[in-house]
SETOR-561612 format. One record per residue (C-alpha): x, y, z; residue in three letters; residue number from 1. Coordinates in nm, 3 decimals. Each point is the difference from the previous one (the first is absolute). Layout:
N
px_py_pz_code_pos
X_Y_Z_ALA_NUM
...
# end
This chain:
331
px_py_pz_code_pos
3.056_6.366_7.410_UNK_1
-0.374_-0.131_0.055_UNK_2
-0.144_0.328_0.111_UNK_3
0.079_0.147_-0.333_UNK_4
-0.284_0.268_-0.071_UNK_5
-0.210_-0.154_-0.250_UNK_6
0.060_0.020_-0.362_UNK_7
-0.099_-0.064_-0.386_UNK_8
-0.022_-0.357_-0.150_UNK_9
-0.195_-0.113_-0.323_UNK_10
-0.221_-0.285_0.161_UNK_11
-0.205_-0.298_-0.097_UNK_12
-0.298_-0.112_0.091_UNK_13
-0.253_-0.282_-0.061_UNK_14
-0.308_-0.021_0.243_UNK_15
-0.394_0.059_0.048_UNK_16
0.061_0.353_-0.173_UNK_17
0.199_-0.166_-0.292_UNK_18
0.342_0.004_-0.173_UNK_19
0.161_0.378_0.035_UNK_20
0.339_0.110_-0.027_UNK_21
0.155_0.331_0.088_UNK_22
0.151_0.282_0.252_UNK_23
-0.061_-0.033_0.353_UNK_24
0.125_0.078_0.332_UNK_25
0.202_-0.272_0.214_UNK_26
0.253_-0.059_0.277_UNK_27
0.281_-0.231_0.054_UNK_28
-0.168_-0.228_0.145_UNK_29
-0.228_-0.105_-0.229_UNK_30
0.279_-0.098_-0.217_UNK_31
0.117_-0.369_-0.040_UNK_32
0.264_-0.102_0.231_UNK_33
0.421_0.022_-0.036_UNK_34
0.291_0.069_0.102_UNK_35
0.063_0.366_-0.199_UNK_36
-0.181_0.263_-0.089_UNK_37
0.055_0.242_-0.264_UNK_38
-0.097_0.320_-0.088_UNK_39
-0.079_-0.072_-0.397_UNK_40
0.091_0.243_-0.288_UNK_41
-0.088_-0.195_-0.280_UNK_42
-0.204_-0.242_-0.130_UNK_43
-0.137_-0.148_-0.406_UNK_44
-0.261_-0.142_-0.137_UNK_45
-0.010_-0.333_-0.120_UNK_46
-0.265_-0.206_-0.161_UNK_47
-0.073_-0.199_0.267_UNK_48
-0.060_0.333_0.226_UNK_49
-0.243_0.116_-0.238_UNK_50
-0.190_-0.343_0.028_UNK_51
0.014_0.049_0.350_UNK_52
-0.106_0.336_0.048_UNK_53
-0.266_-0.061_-0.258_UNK_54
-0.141_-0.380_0.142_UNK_55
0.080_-0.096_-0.352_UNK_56
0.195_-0.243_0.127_UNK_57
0.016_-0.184_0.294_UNK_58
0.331_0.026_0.127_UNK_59
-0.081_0.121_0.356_UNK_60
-0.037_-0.274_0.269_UNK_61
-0.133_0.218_0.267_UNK_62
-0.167_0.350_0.035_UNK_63
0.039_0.233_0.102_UNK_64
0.350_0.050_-0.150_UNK_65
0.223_0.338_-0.135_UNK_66
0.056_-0.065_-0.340_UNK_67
0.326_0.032_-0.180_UNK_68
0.258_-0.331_-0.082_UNK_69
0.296_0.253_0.001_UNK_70
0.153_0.255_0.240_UNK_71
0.348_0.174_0.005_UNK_72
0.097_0.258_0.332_UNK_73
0.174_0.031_0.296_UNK_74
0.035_-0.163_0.273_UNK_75
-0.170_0.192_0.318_UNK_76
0.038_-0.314_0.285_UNK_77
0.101_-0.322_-0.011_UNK_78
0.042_-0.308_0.263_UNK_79
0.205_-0.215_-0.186_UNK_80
0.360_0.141_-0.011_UNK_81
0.065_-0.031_-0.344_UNK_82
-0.200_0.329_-0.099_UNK_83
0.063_0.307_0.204_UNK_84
-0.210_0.320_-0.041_UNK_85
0.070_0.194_-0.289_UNK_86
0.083_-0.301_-0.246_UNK_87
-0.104_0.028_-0.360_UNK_88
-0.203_-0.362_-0.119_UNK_89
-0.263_-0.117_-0.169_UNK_90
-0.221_-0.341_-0.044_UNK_91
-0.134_-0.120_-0.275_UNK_92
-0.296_-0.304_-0.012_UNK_93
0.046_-0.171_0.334_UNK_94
-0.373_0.005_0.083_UNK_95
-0.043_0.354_0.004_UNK_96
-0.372_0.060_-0.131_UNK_97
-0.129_-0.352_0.039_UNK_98
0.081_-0.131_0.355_UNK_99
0.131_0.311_0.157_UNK_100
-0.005_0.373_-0.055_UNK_101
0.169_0.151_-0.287_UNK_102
0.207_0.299_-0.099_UNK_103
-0.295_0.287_-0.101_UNK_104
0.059_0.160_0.330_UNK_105
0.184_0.250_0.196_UNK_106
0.133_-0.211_0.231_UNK_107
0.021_-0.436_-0.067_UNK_108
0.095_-0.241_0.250_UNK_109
0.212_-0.334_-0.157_UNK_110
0.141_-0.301_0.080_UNK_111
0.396_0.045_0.033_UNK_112
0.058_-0.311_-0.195_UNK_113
-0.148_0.176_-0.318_UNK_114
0.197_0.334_0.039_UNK_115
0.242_0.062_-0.268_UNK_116
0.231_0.296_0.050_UNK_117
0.040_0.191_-0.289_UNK_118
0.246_-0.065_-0.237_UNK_119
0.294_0.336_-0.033_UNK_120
-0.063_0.048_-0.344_UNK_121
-0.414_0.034_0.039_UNK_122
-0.216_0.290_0.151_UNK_123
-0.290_-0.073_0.186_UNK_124
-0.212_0.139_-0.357_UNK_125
0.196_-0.232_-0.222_UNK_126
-0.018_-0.298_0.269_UNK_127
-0.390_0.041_-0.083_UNK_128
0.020_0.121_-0.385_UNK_129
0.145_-0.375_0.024_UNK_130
-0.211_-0.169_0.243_UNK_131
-0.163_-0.339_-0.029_UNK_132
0.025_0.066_-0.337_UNK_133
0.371_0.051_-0.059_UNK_134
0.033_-0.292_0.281_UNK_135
-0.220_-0.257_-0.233_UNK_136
0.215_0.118_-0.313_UNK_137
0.357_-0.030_0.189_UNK_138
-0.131_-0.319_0.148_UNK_139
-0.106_-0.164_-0.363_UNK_140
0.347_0.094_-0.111_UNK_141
0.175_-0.131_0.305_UNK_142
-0.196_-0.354_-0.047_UNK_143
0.098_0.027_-0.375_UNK_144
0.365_0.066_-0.004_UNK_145
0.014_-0.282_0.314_UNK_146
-0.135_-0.238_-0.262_UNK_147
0.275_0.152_-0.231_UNK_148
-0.162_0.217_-0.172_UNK_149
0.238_0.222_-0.219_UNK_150
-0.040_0.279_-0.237_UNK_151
0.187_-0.230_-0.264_UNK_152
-0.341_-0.230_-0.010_UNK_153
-0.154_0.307_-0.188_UNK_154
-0.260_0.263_0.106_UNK_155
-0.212_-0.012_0.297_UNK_156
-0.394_0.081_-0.085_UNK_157
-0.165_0.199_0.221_UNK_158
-0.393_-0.030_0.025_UNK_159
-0.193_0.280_0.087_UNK_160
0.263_0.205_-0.024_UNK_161
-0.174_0.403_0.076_UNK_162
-0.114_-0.158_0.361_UNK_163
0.185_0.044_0.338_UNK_164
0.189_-0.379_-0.045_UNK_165
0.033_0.037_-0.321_UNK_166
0.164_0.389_-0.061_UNK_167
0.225_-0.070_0.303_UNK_168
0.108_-0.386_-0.160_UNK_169
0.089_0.212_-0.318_UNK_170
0.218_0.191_0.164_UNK_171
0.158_-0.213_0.229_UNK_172
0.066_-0.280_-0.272_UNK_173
0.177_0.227_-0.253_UNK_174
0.221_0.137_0.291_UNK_175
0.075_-0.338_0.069_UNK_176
0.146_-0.012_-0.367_UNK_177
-0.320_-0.227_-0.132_UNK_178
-0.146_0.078_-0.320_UNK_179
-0.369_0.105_0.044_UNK_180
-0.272_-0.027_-0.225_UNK_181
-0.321_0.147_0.168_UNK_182
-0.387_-0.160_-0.088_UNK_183
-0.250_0.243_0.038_UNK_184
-0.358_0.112_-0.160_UNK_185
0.044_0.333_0.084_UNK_186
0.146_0.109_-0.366_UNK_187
0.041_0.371_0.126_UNK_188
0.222_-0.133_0.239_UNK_189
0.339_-0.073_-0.190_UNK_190
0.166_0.327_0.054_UNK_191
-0.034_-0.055_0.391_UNK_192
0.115_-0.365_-0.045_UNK_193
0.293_0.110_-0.178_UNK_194
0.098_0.280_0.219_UNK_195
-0.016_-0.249_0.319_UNK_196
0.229_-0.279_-0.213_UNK_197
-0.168_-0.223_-0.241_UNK_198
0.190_-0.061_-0.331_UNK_199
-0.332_-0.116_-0.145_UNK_200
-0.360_0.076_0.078_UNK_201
-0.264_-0.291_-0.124_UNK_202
-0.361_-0.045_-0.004_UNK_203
-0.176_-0.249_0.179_UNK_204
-0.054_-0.192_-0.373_UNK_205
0.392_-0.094_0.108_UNK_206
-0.157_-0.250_0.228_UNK_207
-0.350_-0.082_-0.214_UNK_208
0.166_-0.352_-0.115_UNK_209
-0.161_-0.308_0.117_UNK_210
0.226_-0.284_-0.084_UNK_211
0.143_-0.194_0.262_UNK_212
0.362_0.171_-0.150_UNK_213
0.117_0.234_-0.207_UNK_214
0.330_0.080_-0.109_UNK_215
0.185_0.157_0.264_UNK_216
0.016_0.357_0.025_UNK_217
0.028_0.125_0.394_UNK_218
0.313_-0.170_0.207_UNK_219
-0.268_0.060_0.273_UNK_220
-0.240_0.265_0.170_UNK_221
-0.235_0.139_0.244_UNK_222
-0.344_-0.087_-0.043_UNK_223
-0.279_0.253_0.220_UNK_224
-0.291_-0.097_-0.174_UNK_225
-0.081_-0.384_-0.030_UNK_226
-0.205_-0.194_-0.212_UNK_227
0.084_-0.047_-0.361_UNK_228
0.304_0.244_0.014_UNK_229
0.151_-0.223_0.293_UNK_230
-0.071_-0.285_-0.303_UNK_231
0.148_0.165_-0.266_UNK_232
0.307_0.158_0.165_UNK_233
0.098_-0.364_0.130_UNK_234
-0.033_-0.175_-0.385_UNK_235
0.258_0.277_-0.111_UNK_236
0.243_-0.022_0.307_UNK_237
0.330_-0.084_-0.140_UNK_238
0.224_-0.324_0.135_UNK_239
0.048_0.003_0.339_UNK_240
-0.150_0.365_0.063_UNK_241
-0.218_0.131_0.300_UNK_242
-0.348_0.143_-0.010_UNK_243
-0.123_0.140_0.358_UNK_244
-0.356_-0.031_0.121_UNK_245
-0.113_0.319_0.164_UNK_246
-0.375_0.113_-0.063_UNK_247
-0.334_-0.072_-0.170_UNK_248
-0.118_0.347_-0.153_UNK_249
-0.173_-0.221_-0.249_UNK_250
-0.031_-0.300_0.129_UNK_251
0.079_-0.265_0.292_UNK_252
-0.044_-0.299_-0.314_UNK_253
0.276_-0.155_-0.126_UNK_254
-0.079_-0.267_-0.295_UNK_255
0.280_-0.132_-0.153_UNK_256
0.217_-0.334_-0.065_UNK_257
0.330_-0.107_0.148_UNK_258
0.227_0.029_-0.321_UNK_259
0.177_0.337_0.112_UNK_260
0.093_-0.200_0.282_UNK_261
0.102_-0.318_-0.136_UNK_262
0.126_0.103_-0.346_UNK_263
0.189_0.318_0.086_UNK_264
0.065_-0.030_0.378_UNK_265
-0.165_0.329_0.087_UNK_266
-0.074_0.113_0.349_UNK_267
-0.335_0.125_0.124_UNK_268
0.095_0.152_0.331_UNK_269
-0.288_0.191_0.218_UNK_270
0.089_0.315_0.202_UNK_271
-0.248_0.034_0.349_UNK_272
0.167_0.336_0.114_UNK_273
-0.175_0.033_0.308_UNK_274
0.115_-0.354_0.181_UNK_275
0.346_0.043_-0.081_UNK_276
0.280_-0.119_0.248_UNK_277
0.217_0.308_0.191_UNK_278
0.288_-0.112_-0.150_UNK_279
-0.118_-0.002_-0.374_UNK_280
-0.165_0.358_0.087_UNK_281
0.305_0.136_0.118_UNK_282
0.189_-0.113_-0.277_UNK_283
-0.277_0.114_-0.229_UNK_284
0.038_0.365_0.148_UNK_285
0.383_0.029_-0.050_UNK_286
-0.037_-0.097_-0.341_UNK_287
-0.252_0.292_-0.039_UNK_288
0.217_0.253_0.168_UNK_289
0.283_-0.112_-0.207_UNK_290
0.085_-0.155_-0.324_UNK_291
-0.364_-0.048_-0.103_UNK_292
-0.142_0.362_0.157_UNK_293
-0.203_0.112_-0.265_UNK_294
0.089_0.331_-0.229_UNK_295
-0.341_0.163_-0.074_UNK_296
-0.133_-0.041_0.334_UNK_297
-0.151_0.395_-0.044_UNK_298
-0.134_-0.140_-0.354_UNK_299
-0.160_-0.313_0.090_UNK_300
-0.184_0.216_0.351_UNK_301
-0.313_0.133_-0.192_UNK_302
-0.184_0.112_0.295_UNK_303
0.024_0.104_0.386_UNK_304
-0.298_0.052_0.224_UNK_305
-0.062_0.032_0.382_UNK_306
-0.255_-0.260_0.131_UNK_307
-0.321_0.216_-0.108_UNK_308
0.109_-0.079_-0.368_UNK_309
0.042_-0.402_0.013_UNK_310
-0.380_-0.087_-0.073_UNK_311
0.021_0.171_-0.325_UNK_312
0.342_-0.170_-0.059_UNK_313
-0.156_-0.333_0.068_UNK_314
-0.264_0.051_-0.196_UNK_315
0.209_0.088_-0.336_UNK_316
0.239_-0.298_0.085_UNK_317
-0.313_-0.219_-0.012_UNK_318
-0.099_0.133_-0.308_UNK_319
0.319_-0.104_-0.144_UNK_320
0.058_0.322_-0.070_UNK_321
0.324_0.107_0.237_UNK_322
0.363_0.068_-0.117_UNK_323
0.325_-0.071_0.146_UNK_324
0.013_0.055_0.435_UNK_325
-0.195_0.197_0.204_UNK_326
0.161_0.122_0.339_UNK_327
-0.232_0.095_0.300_UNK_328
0.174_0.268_0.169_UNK_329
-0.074_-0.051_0.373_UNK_330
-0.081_0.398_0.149_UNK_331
# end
C-alpha cells in the first residue's frame, strides 16, 4: 500500500510564503503514521475545520497537515488484525487535523486504536451527516442521563440550535423522548427547528436574565455558545438537572455565582469530544446507530461539496452564517 499513485488532499500550510489551504497532490507517505489505511468516502465540516483551514484559529500543532477532523471509508490495508480490507469505519476527533493528518483526502492513514467500525444501522454519508457533531451531541446526552438526567426533570434547552451541534442535539434529544425547546436568533428559522423536533423555538432574550437565579424553567440543556447564555441557562436549570458545556460561538467567559450549584444541585458538565476514551466512543456510536440515530438526518445535511468547495464553506461558517451539516464528499 505505500506506492499508491499519488492523490488529492485539502492541505495546510504555514511557512515563509504564509498560511494557505487547499487541493494538492500527495502520496502515502507523506501521511502521518498507523496501522490502517483507508480509502475515505466522506468527510464534514465542523467549526473547528473551518478555523483551521482558515488560520482563524490555532488548532494545528504542526504544518504541514491535511485538514479535515472527520473521515468515514473503507478499509484498503491494515496491520493490526482487527480491520481487514474492505471494512466500513470511521474516526472522529482523535488528533486528526491538529497533530496528524486528517480526513479531506482520498486516501488517510490512522492509528488503529481510533478506528471505529461503523455501526449496522449507519451509512458511511450518515456516519458523517453525524460526525463530530452528532458525536459531541450523543456524548452531552450520554454524560447527562449518567448524572440522571431524565425527561421527567422537564425540557432540555438547546443553544444555538440551526448549527451542526445544535440541529443534530435537537434531533437526537427528542428521539430520546426529551422535551426540546430550541434558543436561537435566527427567527426565520422555526419551521426548520420544528421539522427536526423542537416543541418550542425561543429567542436568545430566553437567556438575557442576569440574576444569579431565576425560576426554573429547563430540567437541563446544551449550551454551544458561552458567555452570558452559559449564565443564564444555569440560573434557570431546574433541581438536580444537567446543562452540558460544548462550545463558545459567543464567548469562552463565563461570569456567574455558585447558587445554581448550591441552591438547586445543578450539574455543569463539559463535553471535550475529541479526547474521549475508546470505550465511551464506542458506546457513543451504538447509541447513534440505534436508539438515539437521528430522524431528519437528510433535513439537518444542508450542503455537500468535494474538497474544491470547503474554503467557501469555511468562510460562511465563520461568518456565522452556516446551517445545519455540511458533508465533504471525498471523489
Amino acid at each position: 500500500m505505500s506506492h499508491t499513485a499519488p492523490f488529492t488532499a485539502f492541505r495546510i500550510h504555514n511557512d515563509d510564503a504564509g498560511y494557505r489551504s487547499g487541493p494538492e497532490q500527495v502520496d502515502l507517505d507523506q501521511l502521518s503514521p498507523g496501522e490502517v489505511v483507508i480509502r475515505a468516502r466522506w468527510s464534514s465540516v465542523n467549526y473547528k475545520d473551518a478555523l483551521a483551514g482558515t488560520g482563524k484559529g490555532k488548532i494545528l500543532r504542526r504544518f504541514p497537515l491535511v485538514g479535515g477532523i472527520d473521515v468515514a471509508g473503507e478499509v484498503v490495508a491494515s496491520s493490526d488484525p482487527a480491520f481487514r480490507e474492505g471494512d466500513q469505519v470511521l474516526t472522529t476527533g482523535c488528533g486528526l487535523s491538529e497533530t496528524r493528518d486528517g480526513g479531506y483526502s482520498q486516501y488517510v492513514r490512522l492509528e488503529s486504536r481510533w478506528v471505529i467500525p461503523l455501526p449496522a444501522q449507519l451509512s458511511l454519508r450518515e456516519a458523517m451527516v453525524l460526525g463530530t457533531a452528532g458525536f459531541t451531541a450523543a456524548l452531552a446526552l450520554l454524560r447527562m442521563t449518567d448524572n440522571r438526567q431524565t425527561p421527567a426533570h422537564g425540557p432540555l434547552a438547546v443553544t444555538g440550535a440551526t448549527g451542526g451541534v445544535g440541529s443534530l442535539a435537537v434531533d437526537i434529544f427528542s428521539q430520546a423522548g426529551y422535551e426540546v425547546h430550541a434558543i436561537s436568533g435566527k427567527a426565520e428559522a422555526a419551521d426548520y427547528l420544528t421539522a427536526i423536533g423542537a416543541s418550542q423555538i425561543l429567542g436568545r432574550d430566553a437567556l438575557a436574565t442576569t440574576r444569579p437565579m431565576e425560576s426554573a424553567r429547563f430540567g437541563g440543556g446544551l449550551d454551544n455558545v458561552g458567555g452570558s447564555m452559559l449564565t443564564s441557562l444555569l440560573a434557570q436549570t431546574s433541581p438536580y438537572g444537567n446543562v452540558a458545556s460544548a462550545g463558545l460561538a459567543a464567548s469562552g467567559e463565563l461570569d456567574m455565582t455558585v447558587m445554581p450549584f448550591i441552591i438547586r444541585g445543578v450539574s455543569l458538565l463539559g463535553v471535550a469530544s475529541a479526547g474521549t476514551a475508546r470505550d465511551i466512543r464506542e458506546q457513543v456510536w451504538q447509541r447513534l446507530g440505534s436508539d438515539w440515530k437521528p430522524r431528519h438526518l437528510d433535513r439537518i445535511c444542508t450542503r455537500e461539496v468535494g474538497l474544491d468547495g470547503l474554503p467557501e464553506v469555511f468562510a460562511t461558517m465563520l461568518e456565522g452564517k452556516s446551517f445545519g451539516r455540511t458533508v465533504v464528499r471525498i471523489d
